[in-house]
N, C-alpha and C positions, 0 to 999 in steps of 0.2 A: 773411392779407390781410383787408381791412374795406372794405367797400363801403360808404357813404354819402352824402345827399346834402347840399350842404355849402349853407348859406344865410345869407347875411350882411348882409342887411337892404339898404336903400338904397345902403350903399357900397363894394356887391359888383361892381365895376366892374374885377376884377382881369383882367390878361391874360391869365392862365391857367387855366383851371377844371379842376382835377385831375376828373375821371370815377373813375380808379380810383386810388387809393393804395396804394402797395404798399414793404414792405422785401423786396427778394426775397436770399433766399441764394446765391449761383454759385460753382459750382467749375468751372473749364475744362477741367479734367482730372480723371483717375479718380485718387481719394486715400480716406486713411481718413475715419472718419466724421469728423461737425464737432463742434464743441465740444460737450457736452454742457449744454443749455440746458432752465428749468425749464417752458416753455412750447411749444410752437410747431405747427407741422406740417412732415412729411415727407415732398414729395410721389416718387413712387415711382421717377420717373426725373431726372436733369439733361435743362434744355434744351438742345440744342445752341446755342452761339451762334458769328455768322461773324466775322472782323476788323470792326473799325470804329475810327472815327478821335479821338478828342476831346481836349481840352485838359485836363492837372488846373493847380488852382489858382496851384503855379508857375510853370506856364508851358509844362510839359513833355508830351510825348504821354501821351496815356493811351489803352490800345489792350488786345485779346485780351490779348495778351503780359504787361497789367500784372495781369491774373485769372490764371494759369498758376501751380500749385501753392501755391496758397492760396485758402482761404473768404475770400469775400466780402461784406460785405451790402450790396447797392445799396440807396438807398434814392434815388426821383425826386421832385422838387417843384423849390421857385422858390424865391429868397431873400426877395422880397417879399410869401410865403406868411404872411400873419397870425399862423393858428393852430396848426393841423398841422404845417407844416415844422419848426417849429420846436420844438414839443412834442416828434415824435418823432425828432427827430436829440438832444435831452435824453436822451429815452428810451434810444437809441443809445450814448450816451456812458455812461449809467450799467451797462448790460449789457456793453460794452467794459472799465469801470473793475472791474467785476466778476470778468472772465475774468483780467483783469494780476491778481487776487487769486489764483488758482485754481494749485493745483502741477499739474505735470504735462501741464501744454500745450506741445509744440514751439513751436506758433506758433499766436501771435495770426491771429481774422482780422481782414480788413482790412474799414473802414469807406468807403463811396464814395456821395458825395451827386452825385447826377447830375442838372443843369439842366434842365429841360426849356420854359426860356425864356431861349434862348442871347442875344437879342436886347438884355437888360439884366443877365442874370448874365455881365458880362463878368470877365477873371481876377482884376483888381484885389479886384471888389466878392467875387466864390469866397473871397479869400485870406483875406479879413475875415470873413467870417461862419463859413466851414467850421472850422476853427483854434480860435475862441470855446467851440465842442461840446468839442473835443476835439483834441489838439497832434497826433495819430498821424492824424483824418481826411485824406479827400482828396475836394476838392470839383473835381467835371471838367463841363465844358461842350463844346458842338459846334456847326456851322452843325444847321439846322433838316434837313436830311434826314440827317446822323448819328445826332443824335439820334434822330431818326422812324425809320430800319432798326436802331436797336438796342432801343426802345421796344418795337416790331412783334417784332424776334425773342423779347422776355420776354413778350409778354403784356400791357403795360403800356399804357393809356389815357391820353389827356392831351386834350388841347382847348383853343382860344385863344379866349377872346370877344370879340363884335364891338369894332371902339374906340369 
């Protein structure tokens, strides 16, 4: 994860001011290890995390259920994130196009961009942007307190600036 403070001159008037940005890895359940990747850290326990509700980009729930026996990497931001968002869901895509190279994987994990400004990532605009990275992503959104109890259960900071 990378802490930074993000500054973007005059017309940094964005709704959302990421605090922390984070890809985080999630397994919902106990499995073997994750793919082996040439970076990273590994922190020593899984979070626990509870049910929650959210939409992915077709339209369909996207819930615990769709984290159960497979890696994940969430990764939170906004679609009308400048520079970041979009940087590393690239990022994303090419370490996903990597692993489809690699023998010996069962399974891929799964890649999940999760809104954290449900109020303009609505599904349409998900379906456009998530898709563009990568045809296997899934881009899921929520009302603002799903999103906020699944934030809070990873760890994850976000923050809305005044309008």
């Amino acid at each position: 994860m990378h802490n930074s403070k993000l500054s973007h001159g005059p017309s940094s008037m964005w709704p959302i001011i990421p605090m922390l940005l984070a890809v985080v890895l999630l397994a919902a359940c106990s499995k073997p290890a994750p793919p082996q990747l040439s970076r990273g850290t590994l922190l020593p326990s899984a979070k626990p995390v509870t049910d929650f509700q959210l939409t992915d980009h077709r339209g369909q729930p996207f819930t615990l259920e769709n984290l159960r026996d497979i890696w994940t990497f969430a990764f939170f931001g906004y679609t009308h994130c400048p520079d970041v968002c979009p940087t590393s869901m690239a990022m994303l895509a090419q370490v996903q196009r990597k692993l489809e190279l690699q023998d010996g994987l069962d399974k891929l994990p799964q890649v999940v961009f999760v809104s954290v400004d449900p109020e303009r990532d609505t599904t349409a605009l998900l379906s456009q942007f998530v898709p563009y990275f990568h045809p296997g992503f899934i881009g899921a959104s929520g009302d603002q307190q799903n999103t906020l109890n699944l934030t809070r259960q990873l760890g994850i900071l976000y923050g809305k600036a005044g309008d």
